[in-house]
VEXDREN-2710 file (C-alpha; in Angstrom, 1 decimal):
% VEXDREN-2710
k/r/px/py/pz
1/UNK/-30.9/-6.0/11.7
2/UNK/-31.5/-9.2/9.2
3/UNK/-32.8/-8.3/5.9
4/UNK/-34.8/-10.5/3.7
5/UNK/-31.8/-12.3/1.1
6/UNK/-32.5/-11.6/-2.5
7/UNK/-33.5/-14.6/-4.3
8/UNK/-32.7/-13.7/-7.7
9/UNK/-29.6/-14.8/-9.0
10/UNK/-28.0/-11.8/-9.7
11/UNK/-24.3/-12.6/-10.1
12/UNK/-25.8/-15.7/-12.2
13/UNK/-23.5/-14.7/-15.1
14/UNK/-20.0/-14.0/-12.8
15/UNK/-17.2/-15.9/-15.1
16/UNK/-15.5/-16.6/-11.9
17/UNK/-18.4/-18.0/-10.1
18/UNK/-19.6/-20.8/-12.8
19/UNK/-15.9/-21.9/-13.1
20/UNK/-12.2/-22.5/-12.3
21/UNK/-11.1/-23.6/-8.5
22/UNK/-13.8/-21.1/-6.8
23/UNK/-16.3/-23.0/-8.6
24/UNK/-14.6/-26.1/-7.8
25/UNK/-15.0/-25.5/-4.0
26/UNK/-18.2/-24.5/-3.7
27/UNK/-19.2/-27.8/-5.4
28/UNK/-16.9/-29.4/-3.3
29/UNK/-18.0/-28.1/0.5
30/UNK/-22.0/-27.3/-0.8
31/UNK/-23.0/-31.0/-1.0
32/UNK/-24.4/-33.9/1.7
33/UNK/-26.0/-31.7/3.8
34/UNK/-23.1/-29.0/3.9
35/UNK/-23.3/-25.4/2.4
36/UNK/-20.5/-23.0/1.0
37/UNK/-20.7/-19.3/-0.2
38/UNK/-18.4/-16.5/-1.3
39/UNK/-18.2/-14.1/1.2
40/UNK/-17.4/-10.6/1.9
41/UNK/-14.8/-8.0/-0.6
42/UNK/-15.5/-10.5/-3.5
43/UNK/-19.0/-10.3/-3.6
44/UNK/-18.8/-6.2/-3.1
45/UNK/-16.6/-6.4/-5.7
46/UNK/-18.8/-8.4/-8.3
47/UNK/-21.5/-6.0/-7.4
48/UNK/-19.6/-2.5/-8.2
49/UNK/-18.4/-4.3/-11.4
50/UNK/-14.9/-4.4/-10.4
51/UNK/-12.3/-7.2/-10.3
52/UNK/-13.5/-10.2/-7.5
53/UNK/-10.0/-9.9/-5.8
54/UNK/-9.3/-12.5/-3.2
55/UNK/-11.9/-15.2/-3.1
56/UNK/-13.1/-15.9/0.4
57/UNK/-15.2/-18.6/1.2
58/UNK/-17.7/-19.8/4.1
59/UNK/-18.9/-23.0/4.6
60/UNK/-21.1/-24.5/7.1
61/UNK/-18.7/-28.0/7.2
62/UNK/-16.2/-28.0/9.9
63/UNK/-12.4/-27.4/9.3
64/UNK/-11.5/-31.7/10.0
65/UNK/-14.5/-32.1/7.3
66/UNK/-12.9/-29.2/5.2
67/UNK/-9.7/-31.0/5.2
68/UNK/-11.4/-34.7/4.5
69/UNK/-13.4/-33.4/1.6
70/UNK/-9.7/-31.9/0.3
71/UNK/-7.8/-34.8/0.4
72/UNK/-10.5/-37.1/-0.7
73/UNK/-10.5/-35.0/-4.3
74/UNK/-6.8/-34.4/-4.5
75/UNK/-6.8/-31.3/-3.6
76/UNK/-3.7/-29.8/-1.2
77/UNK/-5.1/-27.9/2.2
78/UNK/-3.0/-26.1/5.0
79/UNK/-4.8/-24.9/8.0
80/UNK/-3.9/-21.4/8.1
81/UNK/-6.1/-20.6/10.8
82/UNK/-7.5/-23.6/12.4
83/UNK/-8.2/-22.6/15.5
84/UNK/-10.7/-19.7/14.2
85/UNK/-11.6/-22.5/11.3
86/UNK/-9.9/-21.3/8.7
87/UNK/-8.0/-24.0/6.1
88/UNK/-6.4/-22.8/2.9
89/UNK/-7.0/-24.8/0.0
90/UNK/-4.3/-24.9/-2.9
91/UNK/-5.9/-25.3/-6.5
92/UNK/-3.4/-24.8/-9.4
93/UNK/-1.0/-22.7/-7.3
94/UNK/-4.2/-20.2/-6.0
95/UNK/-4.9/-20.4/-2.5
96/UNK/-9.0/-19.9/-1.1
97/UNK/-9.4/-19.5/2.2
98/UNK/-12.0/-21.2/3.9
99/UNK/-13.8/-20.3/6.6
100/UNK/-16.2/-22.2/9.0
101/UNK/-19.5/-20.5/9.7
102/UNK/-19.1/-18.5/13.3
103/UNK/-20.1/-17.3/16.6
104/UNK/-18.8/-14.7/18.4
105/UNK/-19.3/-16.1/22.3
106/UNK/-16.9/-13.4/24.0
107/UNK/-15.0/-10.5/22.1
108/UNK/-11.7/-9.1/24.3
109/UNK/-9.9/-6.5/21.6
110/UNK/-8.8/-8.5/18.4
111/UNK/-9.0/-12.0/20.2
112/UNK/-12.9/-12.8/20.3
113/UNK/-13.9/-16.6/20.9
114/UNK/-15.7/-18.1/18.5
115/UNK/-17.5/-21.2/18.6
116/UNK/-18.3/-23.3/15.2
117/UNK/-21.9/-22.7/13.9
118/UNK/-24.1/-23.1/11.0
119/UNK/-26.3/-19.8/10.8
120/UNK/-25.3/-17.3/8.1
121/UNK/-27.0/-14.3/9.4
122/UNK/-24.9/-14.4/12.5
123/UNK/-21.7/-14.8/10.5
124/UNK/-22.8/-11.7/8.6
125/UNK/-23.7/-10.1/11.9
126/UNK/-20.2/-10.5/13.2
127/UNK/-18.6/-8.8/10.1
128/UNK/-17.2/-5.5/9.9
129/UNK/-19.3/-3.0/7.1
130/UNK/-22.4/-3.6/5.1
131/UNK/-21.0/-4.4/2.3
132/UNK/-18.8/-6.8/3.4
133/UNK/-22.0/-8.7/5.1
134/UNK/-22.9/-10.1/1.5
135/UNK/-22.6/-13.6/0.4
136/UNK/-23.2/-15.3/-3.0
137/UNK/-23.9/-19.2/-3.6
138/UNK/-22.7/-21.1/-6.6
139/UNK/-25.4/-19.8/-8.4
140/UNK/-25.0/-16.5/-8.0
141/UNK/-28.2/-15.9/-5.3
142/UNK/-26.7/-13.1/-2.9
143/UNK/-27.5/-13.6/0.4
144/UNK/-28.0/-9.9/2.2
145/UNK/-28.8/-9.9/6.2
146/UNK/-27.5/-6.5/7.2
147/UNK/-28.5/-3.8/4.1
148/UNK/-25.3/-4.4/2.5
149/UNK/-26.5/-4.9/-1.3
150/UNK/-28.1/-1.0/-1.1
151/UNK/-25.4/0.6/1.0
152/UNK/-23.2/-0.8/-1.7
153/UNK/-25.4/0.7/-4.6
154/UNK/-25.0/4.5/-2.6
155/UNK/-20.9/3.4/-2.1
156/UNK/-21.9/3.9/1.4
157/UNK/-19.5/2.3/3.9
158/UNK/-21.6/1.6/7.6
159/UNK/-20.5/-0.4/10.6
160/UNK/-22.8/-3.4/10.7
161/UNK/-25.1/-2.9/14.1
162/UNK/-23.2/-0.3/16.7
163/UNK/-19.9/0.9/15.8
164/UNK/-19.2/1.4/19.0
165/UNK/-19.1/-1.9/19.5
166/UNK/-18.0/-2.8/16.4
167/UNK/-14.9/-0.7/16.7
168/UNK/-14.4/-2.3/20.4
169/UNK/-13.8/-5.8/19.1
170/UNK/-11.1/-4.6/16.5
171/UNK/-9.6/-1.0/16.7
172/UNK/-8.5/-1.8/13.5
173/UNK/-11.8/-1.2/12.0
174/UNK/-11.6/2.6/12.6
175/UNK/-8.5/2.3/9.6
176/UNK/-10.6/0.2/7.7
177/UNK/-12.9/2.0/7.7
178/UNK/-11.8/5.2/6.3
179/UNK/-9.8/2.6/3.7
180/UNK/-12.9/0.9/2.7
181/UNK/-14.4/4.5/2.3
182/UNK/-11.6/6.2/0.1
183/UNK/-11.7/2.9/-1.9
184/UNK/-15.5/1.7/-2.7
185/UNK/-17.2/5.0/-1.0
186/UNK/-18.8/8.1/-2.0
187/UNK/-19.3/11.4/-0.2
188/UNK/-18.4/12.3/3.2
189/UNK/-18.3/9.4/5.4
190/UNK/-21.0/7.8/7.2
191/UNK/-21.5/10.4/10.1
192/UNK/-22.4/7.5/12.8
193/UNK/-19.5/5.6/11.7
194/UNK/-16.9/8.5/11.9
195/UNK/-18.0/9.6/15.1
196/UNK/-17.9/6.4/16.7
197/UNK/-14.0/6.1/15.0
198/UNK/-13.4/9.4/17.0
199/UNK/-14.7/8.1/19.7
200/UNK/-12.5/5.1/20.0
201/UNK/-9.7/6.6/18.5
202/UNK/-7.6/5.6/22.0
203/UNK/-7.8/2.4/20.8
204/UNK/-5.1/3.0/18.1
205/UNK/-2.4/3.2/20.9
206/UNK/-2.7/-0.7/21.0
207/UNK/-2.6/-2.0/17.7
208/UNK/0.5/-3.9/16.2
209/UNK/2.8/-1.5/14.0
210/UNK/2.3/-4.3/11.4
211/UNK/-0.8/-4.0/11.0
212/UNK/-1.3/-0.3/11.0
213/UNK/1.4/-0.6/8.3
214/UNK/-0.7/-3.1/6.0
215/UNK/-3.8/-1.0/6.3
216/UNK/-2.1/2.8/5.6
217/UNK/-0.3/1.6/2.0
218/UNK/-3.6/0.3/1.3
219/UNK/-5.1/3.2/2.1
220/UNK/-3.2/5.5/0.6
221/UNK/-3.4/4.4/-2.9
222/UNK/-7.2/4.3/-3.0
223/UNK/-9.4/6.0/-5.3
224/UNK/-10.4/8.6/-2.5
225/UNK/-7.2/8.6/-0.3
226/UNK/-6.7/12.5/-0.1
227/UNK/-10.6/13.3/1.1
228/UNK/-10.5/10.3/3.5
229/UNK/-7.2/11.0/4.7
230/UNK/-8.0/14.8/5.7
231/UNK/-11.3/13.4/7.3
232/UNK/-9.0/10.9/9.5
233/UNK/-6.7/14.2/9.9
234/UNK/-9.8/16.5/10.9
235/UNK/-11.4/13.8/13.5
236/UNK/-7.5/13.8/15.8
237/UNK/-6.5/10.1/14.2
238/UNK/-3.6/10.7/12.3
239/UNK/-0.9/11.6/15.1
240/UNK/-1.6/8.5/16.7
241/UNK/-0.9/6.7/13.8
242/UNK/2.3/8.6/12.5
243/UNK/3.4/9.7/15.6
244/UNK/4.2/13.2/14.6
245/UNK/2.9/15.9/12.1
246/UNK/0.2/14.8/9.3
247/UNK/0.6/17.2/6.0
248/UNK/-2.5/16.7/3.9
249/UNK/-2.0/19.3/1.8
250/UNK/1.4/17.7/0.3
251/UNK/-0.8/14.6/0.2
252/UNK/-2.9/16.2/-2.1
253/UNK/-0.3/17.4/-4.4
254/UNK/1.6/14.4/-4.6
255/UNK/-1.6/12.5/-5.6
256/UNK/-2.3/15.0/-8.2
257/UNK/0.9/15.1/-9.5
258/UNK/0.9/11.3/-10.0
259/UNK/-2.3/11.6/-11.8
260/UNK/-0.9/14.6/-13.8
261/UNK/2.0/12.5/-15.0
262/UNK/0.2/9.4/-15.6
263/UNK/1.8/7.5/-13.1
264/UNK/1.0/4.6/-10.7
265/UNK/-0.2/5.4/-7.3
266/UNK/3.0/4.9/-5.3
267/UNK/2.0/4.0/-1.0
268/UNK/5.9/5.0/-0.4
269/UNK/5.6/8.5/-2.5
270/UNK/2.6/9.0/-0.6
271/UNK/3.1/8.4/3.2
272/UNK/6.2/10.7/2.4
273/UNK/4.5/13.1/1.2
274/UNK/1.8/12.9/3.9
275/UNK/4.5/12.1/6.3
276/UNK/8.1/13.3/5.7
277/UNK/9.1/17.3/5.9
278/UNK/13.2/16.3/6.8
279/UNK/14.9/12.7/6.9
280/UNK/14.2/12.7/10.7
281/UNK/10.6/11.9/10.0
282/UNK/11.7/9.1/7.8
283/UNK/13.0/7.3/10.6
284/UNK/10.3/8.0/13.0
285/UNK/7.8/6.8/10.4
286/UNK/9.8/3.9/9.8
287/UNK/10.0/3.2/13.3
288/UNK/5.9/3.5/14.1
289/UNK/5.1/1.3/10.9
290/UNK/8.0/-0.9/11.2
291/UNK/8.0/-0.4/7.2
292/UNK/10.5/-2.7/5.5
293/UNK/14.3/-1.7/4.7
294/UNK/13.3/-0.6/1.5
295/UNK/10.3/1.0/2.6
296/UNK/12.8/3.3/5.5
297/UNK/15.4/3.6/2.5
298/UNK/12.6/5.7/0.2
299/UNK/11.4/7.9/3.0
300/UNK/15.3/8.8/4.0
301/UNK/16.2/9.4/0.2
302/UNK/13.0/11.5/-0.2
303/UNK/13.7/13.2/2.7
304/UNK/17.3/14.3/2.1
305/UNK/17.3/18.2/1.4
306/UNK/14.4/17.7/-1.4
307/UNK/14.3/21.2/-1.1
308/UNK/17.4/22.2/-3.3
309/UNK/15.2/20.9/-6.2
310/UNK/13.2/24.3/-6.1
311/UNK/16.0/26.2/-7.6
312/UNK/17.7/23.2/-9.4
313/UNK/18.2/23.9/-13.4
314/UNK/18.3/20.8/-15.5
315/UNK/22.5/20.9/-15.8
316/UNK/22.1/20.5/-11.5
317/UNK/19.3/17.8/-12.5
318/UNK/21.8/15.8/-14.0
319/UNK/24.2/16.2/-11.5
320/UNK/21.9/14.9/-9.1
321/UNK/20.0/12.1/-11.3
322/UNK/23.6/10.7/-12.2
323/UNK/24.4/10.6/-7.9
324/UNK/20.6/8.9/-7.0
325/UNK/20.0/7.2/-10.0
326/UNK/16.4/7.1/-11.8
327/UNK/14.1/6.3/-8.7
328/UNK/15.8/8.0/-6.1
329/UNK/16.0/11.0/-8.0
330/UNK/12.1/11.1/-9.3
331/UNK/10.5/10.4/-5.9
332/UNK/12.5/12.9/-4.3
333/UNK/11.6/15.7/-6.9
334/UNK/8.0/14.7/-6.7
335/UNK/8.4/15.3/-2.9
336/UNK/9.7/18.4/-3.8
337/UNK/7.2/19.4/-6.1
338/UNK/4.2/18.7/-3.8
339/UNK/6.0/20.3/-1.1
340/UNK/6.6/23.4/-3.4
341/UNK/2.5/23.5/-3.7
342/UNK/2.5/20.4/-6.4
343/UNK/1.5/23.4/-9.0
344/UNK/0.8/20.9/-12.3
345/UNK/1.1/23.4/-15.1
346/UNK/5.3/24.2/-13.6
347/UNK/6.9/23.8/-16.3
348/UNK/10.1/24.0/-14.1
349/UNK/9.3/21.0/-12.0
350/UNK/7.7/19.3/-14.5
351/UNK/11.3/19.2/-16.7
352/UNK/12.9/17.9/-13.6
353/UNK/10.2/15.1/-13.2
354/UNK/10.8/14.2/-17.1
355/UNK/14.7/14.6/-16.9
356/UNK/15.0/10.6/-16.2
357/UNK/13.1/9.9/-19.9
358/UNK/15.3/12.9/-21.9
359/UNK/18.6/11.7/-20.1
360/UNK/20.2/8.8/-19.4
361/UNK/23.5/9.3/-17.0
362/UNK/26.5/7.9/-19.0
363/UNK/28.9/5.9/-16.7
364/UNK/32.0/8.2/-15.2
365/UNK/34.8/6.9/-17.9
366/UNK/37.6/7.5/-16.2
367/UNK/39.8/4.3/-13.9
368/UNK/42.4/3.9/-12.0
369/UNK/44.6/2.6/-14.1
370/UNK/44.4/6.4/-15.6
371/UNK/46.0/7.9/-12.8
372/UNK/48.6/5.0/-11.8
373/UNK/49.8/6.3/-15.9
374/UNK/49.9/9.5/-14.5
375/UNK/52.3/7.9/-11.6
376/UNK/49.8/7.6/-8.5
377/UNK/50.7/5.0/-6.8
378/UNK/47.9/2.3/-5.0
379/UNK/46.5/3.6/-1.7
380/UNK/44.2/6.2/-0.1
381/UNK/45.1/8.7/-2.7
382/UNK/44.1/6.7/-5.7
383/UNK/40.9/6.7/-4.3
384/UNK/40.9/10.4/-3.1
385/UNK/42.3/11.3/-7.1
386/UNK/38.9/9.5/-8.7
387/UNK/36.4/11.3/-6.3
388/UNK/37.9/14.7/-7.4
389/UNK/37.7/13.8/-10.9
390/UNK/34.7/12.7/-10.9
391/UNK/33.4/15.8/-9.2
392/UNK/35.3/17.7/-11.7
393/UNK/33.5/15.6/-14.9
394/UNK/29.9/16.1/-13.1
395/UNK/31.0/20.2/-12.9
396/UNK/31.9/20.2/-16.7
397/UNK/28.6/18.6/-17.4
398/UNK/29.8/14.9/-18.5
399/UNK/32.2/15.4/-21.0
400/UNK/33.4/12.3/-23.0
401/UNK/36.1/13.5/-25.4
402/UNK/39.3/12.3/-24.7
403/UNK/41.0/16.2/-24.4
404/UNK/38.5/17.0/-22.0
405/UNK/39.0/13.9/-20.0
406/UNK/42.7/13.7/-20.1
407/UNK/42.5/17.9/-18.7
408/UNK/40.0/16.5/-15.5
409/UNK/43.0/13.8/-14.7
410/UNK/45.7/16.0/-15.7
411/UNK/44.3/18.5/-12.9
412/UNK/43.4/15.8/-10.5
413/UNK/46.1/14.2/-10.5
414/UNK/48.1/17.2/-10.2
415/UNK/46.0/18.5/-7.1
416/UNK/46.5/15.4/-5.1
417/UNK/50.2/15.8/-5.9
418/UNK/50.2/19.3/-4.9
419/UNK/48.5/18.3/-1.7
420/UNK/51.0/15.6/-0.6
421/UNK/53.8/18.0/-0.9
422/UNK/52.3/20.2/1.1
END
């Protein structure tokens, strides 16, 4: 599969190649008979004309003459990942990881053996996609061994070699590669690729919940989420990676509705949305993706009869904006509103969405102290006396003149009052 490397320097003019601690490494690990190259997302990256991202680095020197080299020029390393040659170097406060050159000498699910080499085709050859197989020298020559520098010209995402096997030594890949896909691809997916991801879709049984996690709220905000997620949804994947029902088409609406309003593309809003039809779904999710506590927290408030919103009017809005607050309540009507269809010209559900910038919830004004005046003594009923008051102030549309508020406690107090007598 080796292709010929281009020799022309064509990331010669990358600001972050020719300076700064990237440039500082390379120098550093590319002299005395050693070599060092960027490898893999950052040169894609460079290549599409988008932001490098992580810098990841390869280097023929072994992780002991890594570490040497380091400490000789002042410069901190930890060894992340000795054992599979990886060391961490730390230059003003941003980390590179650096790689040894590898072999692949038996692969067994996510734990292959590697051995220590110096030959950059096979280290490309062990990668995961094409375009990911690329590697660029300090200055700026891209290495290409597996077709990677025209697959990423078509935004055409392919498993280097067989995906079979490719998919075999990390049933992660089949994730990654429909992530890779919605984020740097174009057009339906690579049919070999997606087939073979069907094919090994068993597999997804025995990855870590962490993992799936880290690689479905990446997914999920990517340019082309929606088409890659109904492709994963169309080829059997998604249950297995859920654990219950997939709805794409509230996926779709919630993405569009994002886009509509201008805002961020949320991963929480969105696996919801793909994910969550009552609060019980929330906790299965949670559960599958071992998603954080305020992760679980979203999904349940999202969850939580988002339905009512379909007939809400902005007074209700209020009500409920001034109970949730300003995040709760907007992720929950967006769940709402792409469950209702995610319609973007609804004028209802767009008011709703807005209600947070019009309205600010003023803080219940009423205290204690104005029912212990009204002779309630301290206890249970004090506290009893200040939820039905408040209910009452939410009711009359949050009132703030001081007749109004002295008729809610008059009548509150009066009712608890009424109630112990009784």
């Amino acid at each position: 599969m080796s292709a010929e490397p281009h020799l022309a320097p064509i990331l010669a003019d990358a600001p972050w190649l020719r300076a700064g601690g990237t440039a500082r490494v390379l120098q550093l690990l590319g002299v005395d008979g050693e070599e060092a190259r960027v490898v893999g997302g950052a040169v894609r990256n460079a290549l599409l004309g988008l932001t490098p991202g992580d810098i990841d680095i390869a280097t023929t020197a072994r992780p002991e003459e890594v570490i040497r080299r380091a400490k000789a020029a002042g410069i901190k390393s930890v060894p992340t990942g000795i054992d599979h040659g990886t060391v961490t170097l730390v230059i003003d406060s941003h980390p590179y990881e650096v790689t040894t050159l590898r072999e692949d000498t038996e692969t067994f699910g996510r734990k292959a053996k590697v051995a220590f080499g110096r030959d950059w085709v096979k280290d490309a050859e062990r990668r995961d996609f094409t375009m990911n197989g690329l590697s660029v020298d300090a200055s700026g020559v891209v290495y290409d061994h597996v077709g990677g520098i025209a697959d990423a010209k078509a935004r055409r995402v392919r498993f280097i070699g067989d995906p079979d096997q490719r998919i075999a030594e990390d049933y992660l890949r089949i994730l990654r590669f429909f992530r890779i896909h919605a984020a740097f691809g174009a057009g339906d997916p690579d049919r070999d690729g997606y087939l073979a991801c069907i094919r090994g879709r068993a597999g997804l049984a025995n990855l870590s919940a962490e993992r799936v996690r880290m690689e479905m709220l990446k997914l999920l905000v990517a340019g082309g989420a929606s088409a890659a997620v109904l492709a994963m949804a169309e080829g059997g994947l998604l249950q297995a990676l859920t654990g219950g029902v997939a709805y794409t088409g509230p996926l779709s609406a919630m993405i569009a509705i994002e886009r509509e309003l201008g805002l961020t593309a949320s991963s929480t809003r969105r696996l919801a949305a793909l994910t969550v039809a009552v609060t019980e779904d929330a906790k299965r999710v949670a559960a599958r993706l071992r998603l954080s506590n305020a992760e679980t927290k979203a999904l349940d408030s999202m969850g939580h009869r988002w339905w009512r919103f379909a007939t809400k009017d902005e007074a209700n809005g209020r009500r409920l904006l001034y109970r949730l607050g300003p995040e709760r309540y907007h992720d929950r009507v967006l769940l709402g509103w792409a469950r209702a269809g995610g319609d973007v010209t609804s004028t209802h559900w767009r008011a709703l969405a807005e209600l947070p910038q019009r309205w600010t919830a003023p803080k219940f004004p009423l205290k204690a102290a104005d029912f212990i005046a009204r002779g309630l003594a301290e206890g249970p009923a004090l506290g009893h006396v200040l939820t039905l008051a408040e209910d009452a102030w939410l009711a009359a549309d949050f009132p703030l003149d001081d007749a109004a508020l002295a008729t809610i406690a008059d009548q509150a107090a009066a009712r608890i009052s009424r109630d112990e007598r009784t």
